[in-house]
N, C-alpha and C positions, 0 to 999 in steps of 0.2 A: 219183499218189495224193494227194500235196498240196493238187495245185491241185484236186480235188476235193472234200477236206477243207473247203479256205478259200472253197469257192462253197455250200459248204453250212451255212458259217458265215455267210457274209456271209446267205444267205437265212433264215435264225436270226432274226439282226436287227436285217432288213426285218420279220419276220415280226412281232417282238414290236414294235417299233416303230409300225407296224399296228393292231396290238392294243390298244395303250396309249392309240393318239389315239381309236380306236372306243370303248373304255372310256369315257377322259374326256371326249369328246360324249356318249354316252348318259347318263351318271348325273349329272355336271356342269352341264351345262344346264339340267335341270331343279331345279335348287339356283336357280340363276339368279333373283335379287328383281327383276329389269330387266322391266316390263311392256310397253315396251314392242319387242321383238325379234318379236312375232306380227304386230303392224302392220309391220315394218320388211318382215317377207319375203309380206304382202300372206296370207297362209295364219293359219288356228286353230290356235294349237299349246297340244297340247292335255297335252302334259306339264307346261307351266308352268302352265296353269291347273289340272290337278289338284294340283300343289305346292301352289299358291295355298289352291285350296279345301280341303287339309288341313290349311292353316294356322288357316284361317278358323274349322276344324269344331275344331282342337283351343282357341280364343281361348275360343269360344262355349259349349266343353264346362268350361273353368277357371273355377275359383269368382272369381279376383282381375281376368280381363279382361271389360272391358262392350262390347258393340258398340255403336255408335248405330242408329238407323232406318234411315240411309242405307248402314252398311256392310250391313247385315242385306239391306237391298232389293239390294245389289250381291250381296252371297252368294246368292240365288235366281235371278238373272241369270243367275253364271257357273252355278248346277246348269243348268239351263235351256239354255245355250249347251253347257254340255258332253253335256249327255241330245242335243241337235241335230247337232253337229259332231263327237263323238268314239265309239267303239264302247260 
């Protein structure tokens, strides 16, 4: 009965251990300011660019941040590339 106990502990955790690294890949990453990790794995990844372009939408919606021309033309880009490459 022990040793049953402690294989179902050990898989406890395994389990939560698991869980924690799947946690912090999915929500972490996407925190991630590194632009570039999308070129690195050759794929759109499309969770740092919506990070991104939330950043962007809230700079542009604040009375105290200015965009220039060039970030503004970059923010239609990334909608553009995300409306292409993401759901």
């Amino acid at each position: 009965m022990a040793k049953l106990f402690k294989m179902i502990v050990n898989l406890a955790v395994l389990a939560a251990i698991g869980w924690a690294a799947w946690y912090g890949y999915t929500n972490w990453a996407a925190a991630s300011s590194e632009s570039g990790t999308a070129a690195d794995t050759g794929g759109y990844n499309c969770r740092i660019a919506l990070a991104k372009l939330a950043q962007d939408y809230q700079c542009r919606d604040d009375a105290n941040c200015t965009l220039s021309q060039e970030e503004l033309a970059a923010l239609k880009e990334r909608e553009m590339a995300i409306e292409k490459n993401c759901n």
